[in-house]
N, C-alpha and C positions, 0 to 999 in steps of 0.2 A: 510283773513280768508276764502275767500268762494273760492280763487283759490287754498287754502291748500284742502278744503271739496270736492273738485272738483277733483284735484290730487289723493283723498284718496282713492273717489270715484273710479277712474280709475285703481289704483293699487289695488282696491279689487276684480274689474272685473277681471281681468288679472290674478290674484293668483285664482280667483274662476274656471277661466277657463280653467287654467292649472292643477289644482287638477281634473279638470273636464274629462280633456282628460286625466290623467294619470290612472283616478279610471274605466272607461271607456273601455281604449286599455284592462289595464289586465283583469279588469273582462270578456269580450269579448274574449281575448288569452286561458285564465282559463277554461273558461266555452269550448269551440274547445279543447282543451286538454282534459278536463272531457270528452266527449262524445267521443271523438277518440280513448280514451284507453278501451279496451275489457276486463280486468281483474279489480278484487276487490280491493279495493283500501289498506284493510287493510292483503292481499295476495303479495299483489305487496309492500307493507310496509315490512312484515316478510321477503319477500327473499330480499330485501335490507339491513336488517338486517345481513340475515346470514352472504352476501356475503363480508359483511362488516369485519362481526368476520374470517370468512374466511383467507380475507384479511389481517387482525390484527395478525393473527395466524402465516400468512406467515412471516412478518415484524418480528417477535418478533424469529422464528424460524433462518432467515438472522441475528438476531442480535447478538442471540447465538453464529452461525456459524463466526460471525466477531470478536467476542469476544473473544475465540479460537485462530482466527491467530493471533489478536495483543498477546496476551500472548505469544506465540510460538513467534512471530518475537519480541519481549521484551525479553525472554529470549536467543536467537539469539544474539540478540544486546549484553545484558548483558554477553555472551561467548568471544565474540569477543573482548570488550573491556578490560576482564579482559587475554586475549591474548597480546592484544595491551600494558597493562601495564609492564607482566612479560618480553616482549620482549626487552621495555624502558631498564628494571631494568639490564639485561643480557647483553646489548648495554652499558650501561652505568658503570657495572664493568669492563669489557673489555675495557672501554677507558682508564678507571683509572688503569688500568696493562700495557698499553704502555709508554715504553720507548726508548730512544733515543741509552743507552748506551747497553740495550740488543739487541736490534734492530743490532748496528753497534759487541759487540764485547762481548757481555754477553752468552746472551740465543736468538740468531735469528730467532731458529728453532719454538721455542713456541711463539714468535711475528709474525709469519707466519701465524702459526693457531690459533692465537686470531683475527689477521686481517678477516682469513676467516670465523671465525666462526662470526662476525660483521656482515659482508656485509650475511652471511643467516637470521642472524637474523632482519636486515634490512629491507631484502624483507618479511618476514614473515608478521612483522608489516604493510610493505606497503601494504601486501595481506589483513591482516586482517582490515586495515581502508578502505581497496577499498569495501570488503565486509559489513561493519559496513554501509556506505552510499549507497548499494542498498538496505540493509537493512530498514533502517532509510528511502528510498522513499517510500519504501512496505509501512509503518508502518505508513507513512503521505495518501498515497491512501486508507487504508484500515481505515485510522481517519475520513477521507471525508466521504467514503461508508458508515461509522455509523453516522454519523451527516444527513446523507440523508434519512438513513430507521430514524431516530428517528423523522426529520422530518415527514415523510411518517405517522409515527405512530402514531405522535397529529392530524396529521390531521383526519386521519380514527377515531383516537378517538372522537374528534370535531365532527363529523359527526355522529358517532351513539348516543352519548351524545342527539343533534339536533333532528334526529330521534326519538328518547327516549322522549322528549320534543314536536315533534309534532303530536299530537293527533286527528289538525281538517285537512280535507281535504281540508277546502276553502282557509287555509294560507299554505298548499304543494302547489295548483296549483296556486296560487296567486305567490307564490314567484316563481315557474317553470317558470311560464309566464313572470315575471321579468326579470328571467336571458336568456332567449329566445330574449326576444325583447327589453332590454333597451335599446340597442345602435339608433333604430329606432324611440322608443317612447321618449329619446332626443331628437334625431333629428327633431321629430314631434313639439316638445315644442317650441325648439330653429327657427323652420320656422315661429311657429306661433308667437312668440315674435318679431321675427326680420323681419322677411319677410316680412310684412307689410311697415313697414319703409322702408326699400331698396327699393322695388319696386318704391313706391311714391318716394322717390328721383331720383331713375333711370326717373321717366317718367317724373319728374318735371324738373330735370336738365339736365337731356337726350334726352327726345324722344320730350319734349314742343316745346324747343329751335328750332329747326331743323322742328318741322311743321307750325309754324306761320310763316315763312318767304313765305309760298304760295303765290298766285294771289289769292284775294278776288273773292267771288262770284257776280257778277251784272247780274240782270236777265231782263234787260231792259236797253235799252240807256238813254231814257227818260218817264218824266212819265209827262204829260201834265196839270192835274190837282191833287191837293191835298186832300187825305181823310178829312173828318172835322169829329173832335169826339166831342160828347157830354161829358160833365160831369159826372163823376160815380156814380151811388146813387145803393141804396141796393134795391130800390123798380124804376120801370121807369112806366110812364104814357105816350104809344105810343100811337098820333093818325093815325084812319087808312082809306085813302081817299077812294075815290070810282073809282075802277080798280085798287084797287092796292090789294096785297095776301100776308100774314102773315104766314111762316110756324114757329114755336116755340116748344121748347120739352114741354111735356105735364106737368113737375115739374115745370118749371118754368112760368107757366100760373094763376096770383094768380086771378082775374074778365077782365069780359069783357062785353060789351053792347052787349044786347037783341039783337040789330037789324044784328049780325053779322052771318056769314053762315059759318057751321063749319061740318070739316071731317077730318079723318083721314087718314094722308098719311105715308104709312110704311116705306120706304126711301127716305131722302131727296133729292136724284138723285140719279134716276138708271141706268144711266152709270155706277156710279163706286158705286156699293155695296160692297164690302169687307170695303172700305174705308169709308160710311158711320154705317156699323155694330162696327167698330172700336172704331170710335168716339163717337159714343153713339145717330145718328143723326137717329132714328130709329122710329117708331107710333109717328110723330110729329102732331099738331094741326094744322090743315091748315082755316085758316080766312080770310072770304074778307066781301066787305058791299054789300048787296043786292043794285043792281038798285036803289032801290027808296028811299035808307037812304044814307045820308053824318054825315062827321067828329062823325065817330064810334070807342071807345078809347078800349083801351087794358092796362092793368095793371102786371106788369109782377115784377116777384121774385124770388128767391131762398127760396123755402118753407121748406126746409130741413137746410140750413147751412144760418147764416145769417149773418156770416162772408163774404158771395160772395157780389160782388159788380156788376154790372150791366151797359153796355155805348153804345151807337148807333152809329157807324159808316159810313157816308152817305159818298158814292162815286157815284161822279156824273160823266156825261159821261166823256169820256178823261182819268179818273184815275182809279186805280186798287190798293189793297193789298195782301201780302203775309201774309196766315193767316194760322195759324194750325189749322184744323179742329175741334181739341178736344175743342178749346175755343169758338168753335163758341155752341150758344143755338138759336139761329132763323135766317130769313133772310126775307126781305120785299120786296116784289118787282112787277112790273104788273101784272096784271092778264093772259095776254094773254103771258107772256113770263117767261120765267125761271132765276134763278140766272146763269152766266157764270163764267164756272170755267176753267180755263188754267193749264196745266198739266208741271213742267219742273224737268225731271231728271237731278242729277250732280252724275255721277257714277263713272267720271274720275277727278276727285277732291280732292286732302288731306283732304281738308275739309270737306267734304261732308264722308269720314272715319272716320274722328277723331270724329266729333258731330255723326256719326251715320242717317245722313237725307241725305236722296236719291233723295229724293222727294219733290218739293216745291208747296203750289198753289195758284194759285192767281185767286183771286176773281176781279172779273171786271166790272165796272160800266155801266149803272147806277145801283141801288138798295140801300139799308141801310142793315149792317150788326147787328147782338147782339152779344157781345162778353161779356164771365164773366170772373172775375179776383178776388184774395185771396185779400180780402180787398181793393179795386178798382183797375181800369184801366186808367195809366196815357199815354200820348200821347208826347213822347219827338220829338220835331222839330229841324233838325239841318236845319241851314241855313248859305250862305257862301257869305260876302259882297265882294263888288271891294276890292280887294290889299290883303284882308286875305286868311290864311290858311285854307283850305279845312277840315270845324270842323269834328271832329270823338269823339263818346262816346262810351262808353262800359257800358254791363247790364250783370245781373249774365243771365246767358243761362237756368236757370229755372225759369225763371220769362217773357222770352220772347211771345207775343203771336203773334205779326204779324210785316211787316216794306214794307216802300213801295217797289218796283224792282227794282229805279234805284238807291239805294243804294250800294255801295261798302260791303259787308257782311265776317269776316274773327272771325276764329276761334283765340283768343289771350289769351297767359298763365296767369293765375289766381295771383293778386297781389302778393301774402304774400305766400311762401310756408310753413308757422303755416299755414295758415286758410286753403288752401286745405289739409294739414296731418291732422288735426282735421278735415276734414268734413265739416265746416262751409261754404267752397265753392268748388265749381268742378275745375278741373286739368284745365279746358278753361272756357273765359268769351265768350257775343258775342262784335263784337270789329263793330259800323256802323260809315259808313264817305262821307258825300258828302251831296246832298239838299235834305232831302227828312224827311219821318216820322216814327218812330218805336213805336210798343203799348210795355207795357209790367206793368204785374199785380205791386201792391203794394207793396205785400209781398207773395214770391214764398209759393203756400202752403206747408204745413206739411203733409196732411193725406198721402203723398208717403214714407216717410221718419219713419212713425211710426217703433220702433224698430221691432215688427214681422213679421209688411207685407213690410220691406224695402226690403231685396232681390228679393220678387216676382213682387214687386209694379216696383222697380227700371228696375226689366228684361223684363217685360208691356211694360213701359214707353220707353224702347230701340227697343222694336219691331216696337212702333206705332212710333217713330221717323223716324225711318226706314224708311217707306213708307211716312213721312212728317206730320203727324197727330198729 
């Protein structure tokens, strides 16, 4: 029942969005037509009219005039034939007057001239049937010519009838614009019903194929030490030692102790400001513990959605992660030193075209990262014992938020080609293999996918890929 209400669903989109674009083109085509024509509408009505009767006038005047020569070529006909017949009759007593014994010893002289008078009569006949048949082709050409003007004359009629009958302007240019553009405004319909589908099979069984078989991305040989995440909660209780410095976006700052020192820092590094403007890592809260206080806590949350989950990432020295920017909301680190960020383009990459990320960065220890995620942030470990295969897992690619570098990293085609034609997943998963650690949310969120702000959201979402964010 509910894949029928589902189906029905879908087919009522489909007929509403076709009617959509049909009522649309011509109203659009109508309305350019309206305003293009310089004369009155119900002006420009009467001499189509007239021209019409005009027309009607002519047809009916050629009908006359056909009707005329078939008479004359009927009685033609009708001359000749009755030719043809007296000819038979005259041929045929002259046969039955020859004889054999006048012929040799009777009367020879008048079997002479009945012979000749035969053979004139013969050709007379065969004159007059030769004539009877150009006759009779006239007579078949000039039947056609009247079936064509009576033609010619329902339709004019049809037409002023039509005329006579249409009274509003909006159904002359509605149907003007009809006969203008239907052959394009199908073709509009039939792209948008089917073009969809083609496409998505061309790229799923065409174009997938042929890019997953790349070189994986590794952006490190090794990575020395392991990120360690904490647990996800929707609310975290960080403590923050003395020399060490908290920057965190200001929504997600829910209390903090007195004894802490607090300012505001416009970008998170400004080395690269486009890329913190992007992310949203912009008037962050900067906190550290005065001199003379210890173990000063921090209380942090998503005050707005409380669906976000909340995880602390501590990389200590030796190890680093690959983190998209946008996920990150704080970073903790000494006082006297800065978060280090590494910068690695892949611009000659399939993969790096096909996902759309140019751009990767890694974050490098020591420090503790915050990262948020649509209903927490899980931390998948692959690990690879004596004698086994080199484990590899796949995550949807919108749910990804970091992995460590010496990972194997490769764009690979989406299970089920239902679930990317429905939407349900992208044309590529991310495909990781080797020892190392990948984060990625619970459940990729929705607010990008809302049906009004999907297109804008989705073409955001591809820019800030772009640069790796």
């Amino acid at each position: 029942m509910v894949s029928l209400l589902i189906f029905l669903r879908w087919l009522f989109q489909k007929v509403s969005a076709v009617v959509l674009i049909g009522v649309l083109a011509l109203a659009s085509y109508g309305v350019w037509m309206f305003l293009k024509d310089n004369v009155d509408f119900d002006l420009q009505r009467n001499e189509i009219v007239r021209a019409l009767n005009g027309e009607r006038e002519k047809i009916h005047g050629a009908l006359d005039d056909v009707d005329e020569r078939l008479d004359l070529l009927t009685a033609q006909i009708e001359t000749e034939g009755e030719l043809v017949t007296k000819t038979e009759k005259i041929i045929a007593k002259l046969e039955s007057l020859e004889s054999t014994w006048d012929r040799l010893i009777g009367n020879p002289e008048q079997q002479v001239a009945n012979l000749a008078q035969k053979e004139k009569m013969i050709g007379v006949r065969t004159g007059a049937e030769q004539r009877i048949a150009v006759l009779q082709e006239k007579f078949d050409r000039t039947t056609w010519e009247r079936e064509g003007l009576e033609i010619a004359l329902g339709r004019t009629e049809a037409r002023l009838v039509k005329i006579d009958q249409q009274q509003s302007k909006v159904l002359h240019y509605l149907e003007a614009a009809w006969l203008k553009i239907r052959w394009w405004l199908l073709g509009a319909v039939a792209f948008y019903l089917l073009g969809p589908s083609v496409v998505k099979g061309f790229m799923y069984y065409g174009i997938a194929p042929t890019i997953i078989r790349g070189r994986p991305v590794r952006l490190s040989d090794q990575c020395k030490e392991m990120p360690e995440t904490s647990p996800s909660r929707v609310a975290l209780d960080i403590p923050l030692q003395t020399g060490e410095r908290l920057w965190i976006k200001e929504r997600f700052l829910q209390a903090s102790d007195e004894g802490l020192q607090k300012k505001t820092r416009f970008l998170f590094d400004w080395r690269m400001p486009f890329t913190c403007l992007a992310s949203g890592l912009t008037e962050l809260v900067e906190m550290k513990s005065a001199e003379d206080e210890t173990n000063q806590r921090v209380t942090l949350s998503n005050q707005a959605n409380p669906y976000i989950e909340l995880a602390v990432i501590n990389l200590v020295e030796g190890s680093s992660l690959i983190l998209r920017p946008s996920f990150l909301v704080g970073a903790i680190a000494s006082a006297d030193t800065r978060v280090k960020i590494r910068r690695h383009w892949q611009l000659f990459r399939w993969q790096a075209w096909v996902t759309l990320q140019f751009r990767f960065f890694e974050f490098v220890g020591p420090c503790r990262l915050i990262v948020a995620g649509s209903r927490g942030v899980r931390a998948e470990v692959l690990t690879k014992n004596a004698g086994e295969k080199t484990q590899a897992r796949r995550a949807n690619q919108n749910s990804i938020i970091g992995f460590t570098p010496n990972l194997d990293y490769r764009p690979v085609r989406a299970e089920t080609f239902w679930g990317y034609y429905r939407g349900m997943n992208p044309l590529f998963d991310d495909l990781f293999a080797g020892e190392g650690v990948f984060l990625c949310q619970q459940i990729p969120s929705d607010d990008e996918m809302r049906p009004i702000r999907k297109f804008w959201a989705g073409l955001w979402s591809g820019v800030l890929k772009v640069f790796g964010l």
